[in-house]
N, C-alpha and C positions, 0 to 999 in steps of 0.2 A: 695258335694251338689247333691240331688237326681233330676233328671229329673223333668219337669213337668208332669202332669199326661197325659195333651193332645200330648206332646212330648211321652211319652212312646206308648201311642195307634199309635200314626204315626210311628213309629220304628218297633210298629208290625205288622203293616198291609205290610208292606214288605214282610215278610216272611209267610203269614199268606194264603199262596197257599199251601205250603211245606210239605210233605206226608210221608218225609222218617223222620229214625230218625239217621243217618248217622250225624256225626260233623265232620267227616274228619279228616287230623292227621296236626299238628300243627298251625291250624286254631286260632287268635288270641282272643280273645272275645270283643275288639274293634276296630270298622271300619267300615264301612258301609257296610250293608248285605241286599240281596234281593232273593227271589228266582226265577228262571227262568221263573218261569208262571207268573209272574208278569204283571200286567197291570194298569197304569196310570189313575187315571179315570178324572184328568183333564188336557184338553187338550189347552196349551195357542197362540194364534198366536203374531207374532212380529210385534212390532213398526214401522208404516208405515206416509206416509205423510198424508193419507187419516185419522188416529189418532188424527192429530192436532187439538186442536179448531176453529172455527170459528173466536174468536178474535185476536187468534193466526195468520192463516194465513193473516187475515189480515194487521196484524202489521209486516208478514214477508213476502208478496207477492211479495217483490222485489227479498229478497233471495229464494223461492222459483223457480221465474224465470231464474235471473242469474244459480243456479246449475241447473235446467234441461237443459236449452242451453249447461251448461260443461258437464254436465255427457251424455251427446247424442255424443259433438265431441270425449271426451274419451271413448264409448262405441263402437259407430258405425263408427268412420272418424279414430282413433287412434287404434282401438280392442286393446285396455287394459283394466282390472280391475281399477272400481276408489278405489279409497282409501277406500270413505266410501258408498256403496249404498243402497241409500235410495229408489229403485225401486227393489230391488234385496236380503233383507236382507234374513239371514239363517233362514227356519222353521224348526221349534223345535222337535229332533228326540228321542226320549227317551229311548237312547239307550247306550251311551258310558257309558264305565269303562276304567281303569287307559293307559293311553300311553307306550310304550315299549320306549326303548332306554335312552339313557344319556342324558347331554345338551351340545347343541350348533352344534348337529350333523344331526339333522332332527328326525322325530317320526313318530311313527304307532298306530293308538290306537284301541287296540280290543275293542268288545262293549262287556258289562256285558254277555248278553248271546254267548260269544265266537265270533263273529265274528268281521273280520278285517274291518274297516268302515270307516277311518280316516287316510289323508296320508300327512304329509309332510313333503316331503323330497326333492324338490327344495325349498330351504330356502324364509321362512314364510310367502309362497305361499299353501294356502290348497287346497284337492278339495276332496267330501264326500260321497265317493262310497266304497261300499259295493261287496268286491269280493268273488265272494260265496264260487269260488272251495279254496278258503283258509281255511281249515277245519283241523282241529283234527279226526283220526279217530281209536277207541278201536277194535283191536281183540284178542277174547279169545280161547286159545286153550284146547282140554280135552284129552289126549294120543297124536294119530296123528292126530285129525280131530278138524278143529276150530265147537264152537258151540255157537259165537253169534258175529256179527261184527256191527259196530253201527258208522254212523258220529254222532258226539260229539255236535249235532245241533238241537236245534229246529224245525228248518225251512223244508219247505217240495217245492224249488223251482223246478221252469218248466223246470231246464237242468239237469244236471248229475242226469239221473234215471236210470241210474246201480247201484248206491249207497242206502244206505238203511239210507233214512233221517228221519224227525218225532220225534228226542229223546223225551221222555215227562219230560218237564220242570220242573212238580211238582216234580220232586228226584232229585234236583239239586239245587243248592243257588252259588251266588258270593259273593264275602267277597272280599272290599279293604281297604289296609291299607298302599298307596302311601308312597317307591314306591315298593311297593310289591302287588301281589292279588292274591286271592285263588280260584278254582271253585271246590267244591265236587259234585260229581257224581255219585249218587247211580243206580245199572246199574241192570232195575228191570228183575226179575227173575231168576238171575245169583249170586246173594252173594256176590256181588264183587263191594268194592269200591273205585274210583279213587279221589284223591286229585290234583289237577295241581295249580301248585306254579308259577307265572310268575314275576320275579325279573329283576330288573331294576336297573342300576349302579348309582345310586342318592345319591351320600356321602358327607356327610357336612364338610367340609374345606379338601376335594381331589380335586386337579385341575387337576389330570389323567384319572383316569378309572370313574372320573362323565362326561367325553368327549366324551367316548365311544358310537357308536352308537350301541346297543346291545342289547340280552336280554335274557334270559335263562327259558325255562321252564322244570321244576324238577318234575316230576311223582312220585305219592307214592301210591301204591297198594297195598290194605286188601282184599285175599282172605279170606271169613265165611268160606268156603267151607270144608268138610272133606278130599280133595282128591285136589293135585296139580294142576297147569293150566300155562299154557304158554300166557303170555302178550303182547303183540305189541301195541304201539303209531304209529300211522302212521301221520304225517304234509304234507300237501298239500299245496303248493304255487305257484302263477302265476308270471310267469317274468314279473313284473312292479304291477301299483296303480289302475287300475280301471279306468285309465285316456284313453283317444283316443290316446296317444301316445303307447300302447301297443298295436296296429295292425299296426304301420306303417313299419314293416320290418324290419328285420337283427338282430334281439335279439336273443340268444343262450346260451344254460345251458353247463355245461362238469363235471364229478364227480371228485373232489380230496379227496386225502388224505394228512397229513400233520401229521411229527413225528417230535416230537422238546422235547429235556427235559424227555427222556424216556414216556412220552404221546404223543400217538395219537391221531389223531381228526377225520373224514371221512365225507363227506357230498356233498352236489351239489351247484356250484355255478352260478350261472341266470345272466348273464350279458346283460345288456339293456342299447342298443344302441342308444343315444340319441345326435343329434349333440348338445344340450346344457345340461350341467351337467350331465352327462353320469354317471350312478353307476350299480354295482353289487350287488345282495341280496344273501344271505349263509343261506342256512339249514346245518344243521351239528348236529354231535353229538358224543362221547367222547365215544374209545373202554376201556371196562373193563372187567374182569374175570364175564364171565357168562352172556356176553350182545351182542345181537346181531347187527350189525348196519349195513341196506340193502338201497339202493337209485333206484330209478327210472330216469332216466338223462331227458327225456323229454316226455311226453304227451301235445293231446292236449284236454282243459278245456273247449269242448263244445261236445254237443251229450250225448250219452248215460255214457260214458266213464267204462263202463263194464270192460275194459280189465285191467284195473289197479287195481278193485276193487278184480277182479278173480286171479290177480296176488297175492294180500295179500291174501286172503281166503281161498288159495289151500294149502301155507305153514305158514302162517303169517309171509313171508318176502318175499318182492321185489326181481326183476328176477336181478338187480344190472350190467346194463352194462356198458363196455368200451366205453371211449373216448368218445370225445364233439358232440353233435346235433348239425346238420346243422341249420344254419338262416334258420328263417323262415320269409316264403314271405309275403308280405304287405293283411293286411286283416286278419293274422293270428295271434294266439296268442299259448303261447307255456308256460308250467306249469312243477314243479319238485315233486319230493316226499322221502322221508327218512322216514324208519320206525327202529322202534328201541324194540327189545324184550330181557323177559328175565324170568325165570320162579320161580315159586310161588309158596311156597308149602305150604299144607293145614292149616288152621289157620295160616297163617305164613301174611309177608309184605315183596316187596319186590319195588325197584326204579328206573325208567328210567329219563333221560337229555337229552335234543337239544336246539339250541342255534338258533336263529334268529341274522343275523347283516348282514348292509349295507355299501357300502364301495360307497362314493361318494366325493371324499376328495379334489377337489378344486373346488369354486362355481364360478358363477357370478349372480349377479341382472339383474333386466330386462334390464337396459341400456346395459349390456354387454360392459362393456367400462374396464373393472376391476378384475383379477382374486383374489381369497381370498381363501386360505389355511387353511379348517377347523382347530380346536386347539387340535385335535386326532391326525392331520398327524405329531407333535411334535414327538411323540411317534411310528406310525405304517407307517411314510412314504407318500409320496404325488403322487405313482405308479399308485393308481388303482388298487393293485393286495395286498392289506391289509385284505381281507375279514376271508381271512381261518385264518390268526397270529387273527385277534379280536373274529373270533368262538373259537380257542386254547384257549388264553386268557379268555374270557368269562367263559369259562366251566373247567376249572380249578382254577378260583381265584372266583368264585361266593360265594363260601361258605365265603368267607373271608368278601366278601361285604355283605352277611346277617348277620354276627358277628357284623361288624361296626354300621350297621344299627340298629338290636335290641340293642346297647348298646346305641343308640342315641336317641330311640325312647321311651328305659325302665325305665328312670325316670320319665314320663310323663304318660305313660303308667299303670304304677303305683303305681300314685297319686291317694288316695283316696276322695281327695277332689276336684279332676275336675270331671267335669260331660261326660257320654261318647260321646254324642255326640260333645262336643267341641274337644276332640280327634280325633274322626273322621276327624271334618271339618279343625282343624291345620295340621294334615299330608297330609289329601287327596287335599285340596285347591294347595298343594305345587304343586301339576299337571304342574301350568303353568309356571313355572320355567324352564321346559323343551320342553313342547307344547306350548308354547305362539309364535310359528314361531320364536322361537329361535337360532340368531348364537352366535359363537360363534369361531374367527379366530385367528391365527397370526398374530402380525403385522409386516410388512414387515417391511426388514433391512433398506430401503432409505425412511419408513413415519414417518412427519413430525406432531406432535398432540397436534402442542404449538399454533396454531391459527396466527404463524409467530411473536411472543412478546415472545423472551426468557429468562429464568431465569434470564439471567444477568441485563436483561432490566425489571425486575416487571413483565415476565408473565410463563412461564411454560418450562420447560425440553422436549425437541425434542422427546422424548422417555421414559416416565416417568419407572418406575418402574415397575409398578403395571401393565401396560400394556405389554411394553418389555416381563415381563417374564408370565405374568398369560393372555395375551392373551384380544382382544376387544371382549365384552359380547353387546349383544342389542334383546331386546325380544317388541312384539307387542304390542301396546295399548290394542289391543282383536283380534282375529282371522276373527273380521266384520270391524274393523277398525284399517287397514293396517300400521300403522306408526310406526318405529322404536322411543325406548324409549320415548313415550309421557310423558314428565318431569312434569305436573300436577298430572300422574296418578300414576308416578313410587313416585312418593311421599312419598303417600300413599301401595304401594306393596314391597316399599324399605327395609321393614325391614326383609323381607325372606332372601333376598340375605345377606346385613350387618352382622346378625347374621349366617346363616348356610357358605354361600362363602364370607368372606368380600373384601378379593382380588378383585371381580367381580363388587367387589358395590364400591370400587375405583377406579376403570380402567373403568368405566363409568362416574363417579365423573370428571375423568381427560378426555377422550373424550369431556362432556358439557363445563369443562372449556376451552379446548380450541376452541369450536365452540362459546364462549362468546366471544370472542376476535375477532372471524371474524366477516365480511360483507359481506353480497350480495347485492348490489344496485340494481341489475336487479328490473325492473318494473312490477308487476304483480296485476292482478287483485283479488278485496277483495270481497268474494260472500256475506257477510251482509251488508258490505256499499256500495259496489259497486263504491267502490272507488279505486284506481292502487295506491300502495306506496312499496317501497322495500322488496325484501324478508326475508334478516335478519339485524337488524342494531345491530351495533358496542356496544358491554358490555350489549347484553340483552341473556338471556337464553334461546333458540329455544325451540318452541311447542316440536319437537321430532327431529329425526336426518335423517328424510328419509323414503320412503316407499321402501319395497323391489322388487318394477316392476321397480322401477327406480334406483340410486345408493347413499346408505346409505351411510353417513358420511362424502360425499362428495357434495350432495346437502342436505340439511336441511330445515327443516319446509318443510312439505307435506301437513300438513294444510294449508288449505288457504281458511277457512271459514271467521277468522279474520284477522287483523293485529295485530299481537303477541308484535309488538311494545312497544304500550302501556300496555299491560296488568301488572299487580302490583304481582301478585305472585307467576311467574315464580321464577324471581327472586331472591325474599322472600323466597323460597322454596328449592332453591339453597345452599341459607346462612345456612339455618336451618339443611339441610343435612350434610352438609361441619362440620358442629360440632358435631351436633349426630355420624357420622361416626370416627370422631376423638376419642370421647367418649366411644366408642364403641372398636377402634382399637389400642388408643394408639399411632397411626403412626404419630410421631412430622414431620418427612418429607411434608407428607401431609399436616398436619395444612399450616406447612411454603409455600408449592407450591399454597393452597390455598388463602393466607391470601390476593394477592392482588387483585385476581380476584374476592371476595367478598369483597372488599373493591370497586371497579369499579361498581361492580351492584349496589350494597345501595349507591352509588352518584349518579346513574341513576334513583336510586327512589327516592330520594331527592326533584326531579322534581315535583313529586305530592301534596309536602305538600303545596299547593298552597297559605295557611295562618301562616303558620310560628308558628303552635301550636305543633309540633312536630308528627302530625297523618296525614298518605297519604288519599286525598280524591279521590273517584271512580267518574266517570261517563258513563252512559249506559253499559255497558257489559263490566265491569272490572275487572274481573280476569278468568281465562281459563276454572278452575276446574267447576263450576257454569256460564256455555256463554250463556246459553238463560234464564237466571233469570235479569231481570232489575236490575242494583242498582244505590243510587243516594247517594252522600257523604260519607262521612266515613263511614263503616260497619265493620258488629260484623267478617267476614271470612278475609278479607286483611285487618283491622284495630287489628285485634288479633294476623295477620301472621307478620305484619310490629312490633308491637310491642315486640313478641316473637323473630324478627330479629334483631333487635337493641340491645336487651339482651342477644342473643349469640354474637355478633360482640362485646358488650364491655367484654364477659366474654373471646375471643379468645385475643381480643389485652391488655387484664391484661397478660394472658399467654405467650403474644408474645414481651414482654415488650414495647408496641406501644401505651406511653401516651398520646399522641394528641389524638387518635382515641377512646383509654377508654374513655379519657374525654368526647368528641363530642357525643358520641353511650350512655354514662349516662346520660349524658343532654337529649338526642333527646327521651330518656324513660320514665325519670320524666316524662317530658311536654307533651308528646303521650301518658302516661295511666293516667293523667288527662284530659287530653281532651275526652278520650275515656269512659270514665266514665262519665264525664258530656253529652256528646251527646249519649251515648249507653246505660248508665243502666236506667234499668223503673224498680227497687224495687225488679225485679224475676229473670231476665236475660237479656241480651243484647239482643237490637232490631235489627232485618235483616240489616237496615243500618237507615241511622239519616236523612231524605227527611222530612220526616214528612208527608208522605199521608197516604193514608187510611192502606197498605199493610206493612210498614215499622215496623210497632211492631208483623209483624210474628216469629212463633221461630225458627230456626232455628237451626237442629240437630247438624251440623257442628261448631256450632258460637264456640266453646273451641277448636279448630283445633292447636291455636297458644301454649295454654297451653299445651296443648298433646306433644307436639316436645319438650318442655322443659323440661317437667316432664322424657319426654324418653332419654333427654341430662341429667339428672340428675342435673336442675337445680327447678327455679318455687318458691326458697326460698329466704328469706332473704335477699343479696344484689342484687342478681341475681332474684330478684320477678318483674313477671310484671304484674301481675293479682291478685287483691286479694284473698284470699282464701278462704273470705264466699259465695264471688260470685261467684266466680266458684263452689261452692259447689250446691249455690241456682240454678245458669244455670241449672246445669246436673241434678238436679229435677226436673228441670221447663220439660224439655227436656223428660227424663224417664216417668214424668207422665201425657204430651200429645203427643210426637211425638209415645213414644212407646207404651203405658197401653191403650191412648184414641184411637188408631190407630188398626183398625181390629180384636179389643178384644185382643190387646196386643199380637199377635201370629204371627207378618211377619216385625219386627223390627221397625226400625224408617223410618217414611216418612221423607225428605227432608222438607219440612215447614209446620207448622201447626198453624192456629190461636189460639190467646191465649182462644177464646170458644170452642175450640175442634175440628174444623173439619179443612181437608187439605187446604193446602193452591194453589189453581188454578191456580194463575197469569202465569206458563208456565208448559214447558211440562217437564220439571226438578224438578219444586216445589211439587209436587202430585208423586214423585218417591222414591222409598230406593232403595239406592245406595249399595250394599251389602258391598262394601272395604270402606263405608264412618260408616257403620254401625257398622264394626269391630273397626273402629280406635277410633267411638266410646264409646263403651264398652272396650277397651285399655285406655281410659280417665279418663272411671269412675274406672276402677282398679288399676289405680295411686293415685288416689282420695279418696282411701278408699271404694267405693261404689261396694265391686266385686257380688255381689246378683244382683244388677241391671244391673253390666256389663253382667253380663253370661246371663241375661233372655233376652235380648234386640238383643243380636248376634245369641242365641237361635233360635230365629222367622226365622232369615235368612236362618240359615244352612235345620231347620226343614223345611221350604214352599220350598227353591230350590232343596233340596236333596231326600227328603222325598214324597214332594205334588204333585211338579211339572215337577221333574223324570229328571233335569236340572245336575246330575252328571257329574263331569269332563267337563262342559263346563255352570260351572257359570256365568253368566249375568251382565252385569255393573247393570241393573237396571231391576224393576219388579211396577207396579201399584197393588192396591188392588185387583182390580179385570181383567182377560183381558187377556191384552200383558203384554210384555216382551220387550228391547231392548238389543240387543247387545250381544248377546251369547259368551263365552270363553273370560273373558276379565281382565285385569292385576290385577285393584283392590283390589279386594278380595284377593287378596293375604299377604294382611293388617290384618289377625288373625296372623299374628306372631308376632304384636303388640302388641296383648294381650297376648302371651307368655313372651315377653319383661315385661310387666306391672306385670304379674305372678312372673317372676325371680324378679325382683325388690323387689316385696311386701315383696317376703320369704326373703330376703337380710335385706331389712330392719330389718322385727323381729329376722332376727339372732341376728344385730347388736344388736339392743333395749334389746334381753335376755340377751347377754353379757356383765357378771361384769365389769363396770367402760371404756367400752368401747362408746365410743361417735360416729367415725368414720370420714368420710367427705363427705358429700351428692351428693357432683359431683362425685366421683371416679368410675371408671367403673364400671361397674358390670359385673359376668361371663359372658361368652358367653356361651348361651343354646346348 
C-alpha cells in the first residue's frame, strides 16, 4: 500500500536540505533518513502542571498539594530524583538517533548529527549531556602530506579550537534502521565519500551477544579520485558521561593490546573511578593486513587541544605511547583517542572498524542494599577487566550479527505491501528494548522468586526456569517516569519482547507472579485520596516492580499516586498475558506454574461484580492504564478486559483439564457479555462506561482492548467468542471515523475520547491525548479484524507527527495533544507496533490456510514467530 501523499511530502522535507548526490554503500532504502542541516520547524514544550485545566485542578487540588509537599522532601530534605516530576520534566531536544549497545547492559545514544548526547549507564538512571570532545575525526592523505582533516561535526563550539569544526551538514544524511544506522559523508572538495555503519548487538531470540554492551562502527571509503590517498578515522572519547562525576579525581586511561584466536585487537581503555558502579569504556580496533591502528593514551578535553590535532596531521597517526596515565586530580578531566588508517586507491573502496564497549559488570540501585551481576558477566566475567575480551568479540563476530539481522529484518523489508514508513517505525521504535533503562541480571544462586507459596503448595518454583537460565529482564515505564516494569504499560509493549526474546517476557511473567503472592503491609501515604493503606496487598499485580534510586524487585509499587489495590486491570491484564504468551511459546510448564496464580487474581476480582450479573463494576479511577479519566460502572476498557479474562481462563482450564474452573469462567461469560451489551452498546459502539451522564456515551479509542488480546491469543471465535463480531466491527468504525478521520484531518492518529459530534473529549487531561502504544494496538485491532487500510492509516498519523514533525526520534512520547505539548518523552508504549506485526503474521497465516486445498486448520494454534 502506497504512502499518503501528505506522508510522502513529510519524508521529504527531511532530506530536502541535501545538496550532494552521494547514497553511500549499503545504505538500506528503508528507515528513517534526514540530512544533517535539518531543522525542525515546530517546536513542542512538555506537559506541565501549569497545562492542567482549571476544572481540572480544581477537582485535583488536594493531589496537587499532597505531591508538592512529596516531591519538595524527596527533592530538597532526601536529594533524590522523584520518580515522576512534574516540576522538572524533559524538554524536547531534536536531536537523537539510535543507542549503541546491547540490552540489559546500559546505553549511549549518538544523536543523528553524530554526537554522543545520552548516557546510561548506571542502570535506568539517565542524564543528558552532550560531550563535545567525543567526535569522529577524517584525515586524508595525498603522497606524504595530508591535505584535508575535518571533525565529522557540525558544530562549531567555544572549546577545542585547534580542531577544524563547522562540517557542512548539507553533504551528509543519517539513515536508521535499529539496530543498525548509517551516516554518509560527502567530504566537499575532496571526492571522497565516507559511509559509517554503527551496529548494535540487537538479535531476536540470542540471550548472549544481545547482552553485550557494545558497538562497532565499520568505515567504508569511496575514493572519485584518480590518484590514491591515505585514510584515517580518528574517535575521540572522554573518560566518563558529561556527568560532575568526571572531575572528581582518579580516573585513568592505559593502552592495551589483546591477541586471542590468531586476532588482535589494540586500543585504549578509560577506567572511571567511581566509588559506586565503577566501569571502564574501550576504544579499540582490529589489526589487519594494510591497517594501521595508533592510540593516544591520555589528553586533556579542554583549551585549544592543538596538540593532538598536530599529532594526526603531521602523519595521520598518533604518537602511540606506553604505559597507563597517571590519575588525574579532582577538577580534571582526561580523554583517549584511536585512529585507524589505511590506503585507497584511485577509483578504488576501501574499510576501517573500532569498537566502542563499557565494562560495568556488577550494579547496584540507589538504596545500595544489593549487588546484581549484569546477564554479559555469564559470559566475560564479573572482574572488571572484560572490556578488551567484549572490544575482540565485538569486532570479530559483528559481521555475523548483521547476517542475523538482515535475515531477520528481510522478510519485512521486502514486503511489497507494507508501506515504508511502518517499517521504519517497527524496527526503529524497538530502541526501547534496550534504552528504556534497561537491566538485565543474574539471578543469584540463594533468590528466592516464588513470593514464599511453592509449587507444591499452588504457587511457583524458587527458581523457575526461565529466569534461572535467561537471566531477570525489567526495562522503565519511560525514561521521565522512573518505574521498573509498569504492568499497565508493558501490556501493551509486551509484544516486542514475546515475539523477538520470549525467554525475557517469561522471566518477567514469573517475577509479577511471584510479587502477586506477596504483601507489604507497611502503611503509606495515597497522593489522590489522601488516604494511608498498604503498599501491596496479597493476589494483586503491583503497578510496577520498583524504581531504580531505590531497590527493584525487592520493594514494589513506586507508584504511589494510587492504591493499586482496587484497581480492576492489573490483574485482567496479567490473565490475558499469561495465555497469549502460552500461545505464543508453547511452554506447558508455564501455562501449569501459571495456572494458580491466575486463578487467585480472577477471585480477587470477583470482588467487583458487586451484582452478580457476571460484569465487574468501576468506580472513580478504576483501572491504572486511564487514572485521571473518571469512570462510573461498568465500562467499555475493564468491562472488555474482565470479559476477554474469563475467556482465556475457561480456554486455559479446558487445557489444563480443570472442570470446575471451565465451568465457573463459561458461566461468568455468558452472563458478563450480556450484561455488557445491554449496559454498553448504543447501536455504533460501546459507551466510555454505563453512568449515564452527559460524558459516558464518549468513544473511546481503546474500548476493543479486551478483543485485541484474544484475537492475538488466537481466540475471539466460536466457543471461545466474547464479543460479537458485528460490534466489533461497527466499534472500530465508529472509532476510525471520529477518533481518527474527525481528529486533526485525520493526520496524528487517534485521540483518546471523542464525542459522538466530533470533537475531543475534555473531561481530563488523558481524554484530549493519543497515546502513541494505545494507537498502535489499535491499528493491531483493526488488522485482526480485516480492516488493515484503516489499521495502517491510523498508526500512520503517529509515526508521521513524532518522527517526521516533531523531530521526537528515538525518544517517542507516551502521549502528544493536537496542538502544544507533549508528555512524557522515551516511554515503553509504543513499543505496541509489534502488535501489528503479530496481527500482519496472522492475516498472511490465515490466507495461507484459507488458499490450501481441504485444509481447515485450528484458529488457536500458534502462529510463527516473526
Amino acid at each position: 500500500m502506497a504512502s499518503t501523499e501528505w506522508g510522502e511530502r513529510s519524508t521529504a522535507e527531511l532530506m530536502s536540505k541535501y545538496v550532494a548526490k552521494d547514497t553511500g554503500i549499503g545504505v538500506p532504502n528503508e528507515g528513517w533518513r534526514i540530512c544533517l542541516a535539518h531543522e525542525f520547524k515546530e517546536k513542542r514544550k512538555p506537559f506541565q502542571a501549569k497545562d492542567v485545566s482549571l476544572s481540572n485542578v480544581l477537582e485535583h487540588i488536594g493531589l496537587g498539594l499532597r505531591y508538592l509537599k512529596w516531591w519538595y522532601r524527596k527533592t530538597q530534605i532526601e536529594k533524590k530524583a522523584p520518580f515522576i516530576d512534574m516540576f522538572g520534566p524533559l524538554p524536547l531536544r531534536q536531536i537523537y538517533g539510535a543507542p549503541l549497545g546491547g540490552i540489559g547492559g546500559g546505553t549511549i545514544t549518538r544523536g543523528w548529527r553524530g554526537e554522543f548526547c545520552r548516557w546510561q549507564l548506571n542502570p535506568g538512571m539517565y542524564h543528558y549531556t552532550t560531550v563535545i570532545a567525543n567526535q569522529f575525526t577524517v584525515c586524508l592523505r595525498r603522497g606524504c602530506q595530508t591535505v584535508y582533516q575535518q571533525v565529522l561535526s557540525v558544530e562549531r563550539p567555544p572549546t577545542l579550537q585547534g580542531w577544524n569544526w563547522g562540517y557542512c551538514g548539507e553533504y551528509a544524511f543519517y539513515h536508521a534502521l535499529y539496530p543498525r544506522a548509517w551516516t554518509v559523508y560527502h567530504l566537499p572538495g575532496q571526492n571522497v565519500t565516507l559511509t559509517c555503519r554503527q551496529v548494535s548487538p540487537i538479535l531476536p531470540h540470542d540471550y548472549q551477544d544481545s547482552s553485550l554492551p557494545v558497538a562497532v562502527f565499520a568505515w567504508d571509503v569511496e575514493n572519485h579520485n584518480d590518484y590514491d590517498l591515505d585514510v584515517a578515522i580518528m574517535l575521540t572519547m572522554v573518560n566518563g558521561s558529561g556527568h560532575k562525576d568526571d572531575k572528581r579525581g582518579g580516573h585513568w586511561n592505559e593502552p592495551f593490546h589483546l591477541e586471542k584466536d590468531g586476532q588482535a585487537v589494540s586500543g585504549v581503555l578509560l577506567h572511571h573511578c567511581t566509588p559506586v558502579n565503577p566501569y571502564t569504556l574501550c576504544i579499540a580496533a582490529r589489526h589487519m593486513p594494510d591497517r594501521q591502528v595508533s592510540h593516544q593514551t591520555a589528553f586533556s578535553p579542554k583549551g585549544t587541544c592543538s596538540g593532538l590535532w598536530s599529532d594526526l596531521i603531521t602523519d595521520g597517526r598518533l604518537d602511540s605511547p606506553t604505559g597507563p596515565s597517571p590519575p588525574v586530580q579532582k577538577g580534571e578531566e582526561v580523554a583517549a583517542a584511536l585512529a585507524v588508517s589505511c590506503s585507497v586507491g584511485a577509483r578504488g573502496r576501501g574499510g576501517l572498524e573500532m569498537s566502542l564497549s563499557w565494562d560495568m559488570p556488577t550494579i547496584t540501585f540507589g538504596s545500595g542494599e544489593r549487588r546484581h551481576d549484569r546477564r554479559y558477566t555469564r559470559f566475560f566475567g564479573t572482574k572488571g577487566n572484560a572490556a578488551p575480551s567484549l572490544a575482540h568479540h565485538a569486532l570479530l563476530h559483528y559481521p555475523r550479527w548483521e547476517e542475523t539481522i538482515e535475515e531477520w529484518q528481510r522478510p519485512i523489508l521486502q514486503d511489497s505491501a507494507l508501506p515504508s514508513w511502518y517499517k521504519s517505525a517497527l524496527f526503529n521504535e524497538l530502541y526501547f528494548v534496550a534504552d528504556g533503562g534497561t537491566v538485565w541480571t543474574e539471578l543469584p544462586e540463594d533468590s528466592d522468586v516464588s513470593g514464599g507459596l511453592r509449587s507444591e503448595d499452588g504457587g511457583l518454583p524458587a527458581q523457575p526456569t526461565a529466569i534461572k537460565e535467561y537471566g531477570r529482564f525489567a526495562y522503565l515505564e519511560g525514561q521521565e517516569y522512573r518505574m521498573y516494569n509498569t504492568y499497565d504499560v508493558h501490556f501493551y509493549a509486551s509484544f516486542a519482547l514475546v515475539m523477538l526474546w520470549p525467554k525475557l517476557a517469561l522471566s518477567l511473567q514469573y517475577d509479577i507472579a511471584g510479587s502477586v503472592i506477596q504483601q507489604d503491609p507497611t502503611e503509606r501515604l495515597h497522593l489522590m485520596s489522601g488516604q494511608c493503606s498498604a503498599v501491596k496487598a496479597k493476589n494483586v499485580v503491583p503497578h510496577d516492580i520498583g524504581d531504580p534510586d531505590d531497590e527493584p524487585w525487592q520493594r514494589v509499587n513506586a507508584y504511589l499516586i494510587h492504591d493499586t489495590a482496587n484497581w480492576k486491570d492489573l490483574n485482567l491484564k496479567f490473565v490475558l498475558q499469561v495465555y497469549r504468551d502460552f500461545h505464543v511459546t508453547q511452554d506447558q510448564e508455564y501455562l501449569r506454574d501459571m495456572w494458580p496464580i491466575c486463578k487467585a487474581v480472577m477471585e480477587s476480582e470477583l470482588r467487583f461484580d458487586l451484582d452478580g450479573d457476571g460484569l465487574i463494576e468501576n468506580s472513580g479511577y478504576a483501572d491504572q492504564t486511564y487514572d485521571a479519566w473518571t469512570v462510573t460502572g461498568p465500562s467499555a476498557y475493564c468491562g472488555g478486559l474482565w470479559l476477554a479474562s474469563t475467556c482465556v481462563m475457561s480456554k486455559m482450564a479446558r487445557l489444563l483439564e480443570d472442570e470446575p474452573a471451565y465451568l465457573l469462567y463459561k458461566d461468568i461469560l455468558q452472563r458478563g457479555s450480556a450484561a455488557f451489551d445491554k449496559l454498553l452498546w448504543n447501536g455504533k459502539y460501546y459507551n466510555y462506561d454505563s453512568s449515564g451522564r452527559s460524558l459516558s456515551n464518549s468513544v473511546m479509542s481503546d474500548q476493543c482492548a479486551g478483543q485485541w488480546f484474544l484475537r492475538a491469543s488466537g481466540l475471539g471465535d466460536g466457543e471461545f467468542q466474547a464479543f460479537p463480531k458485528d460490534k466489533v466491527l461497527s466499534s472500530l468504525k465508529s472509532v476510525f471515523d471520529l477518533n481518527v478521520m474527525s481528529f486533526a484531518g485525520g493526520q496524528m492518529g487517534a485521540v483518546n475520547g471523542m464525542r459522538p459530534e466530533g470533537v475531543p473529549d475534555r473531561s481530563s487531561v488523558q481524554s484530549d491525548e493519543v497515546w502513541i502504544g494505545v494507537v498502535y494496538g489499535l491499528a493491531a485491532t483493526m488488522i485482526h479484524e480485516g480492516m488493515l487500510q484503516e489499521g495502517l492509516r491510523t498508526a500512520e498519523g503517529c509515526y508521521r507527527t513524532v518522527w517526521e514533525r516533531l523531530g521526537m526520534a528515538f525518544q517517542t512520547p507516551e502521549a502528544y495533544c493536537e496542538k502544544g505539548i507533549y508528555r512524557s518523552l522515551a516511554y515503553m508504549r509504543p513499543l505496541s507496533i509489534w502488535a501489528m506485526q503479530w496481527a500482519l503474521d496472522g492475516a498472511r497465516s490465515r490466507r495461507l490456510r484459507d488458499d490450501a486445498p481441504g485444509q481447515t486448520g485450528d484458529s488457536t494454534a500458534p502462529r510463527e514467530e516473526s
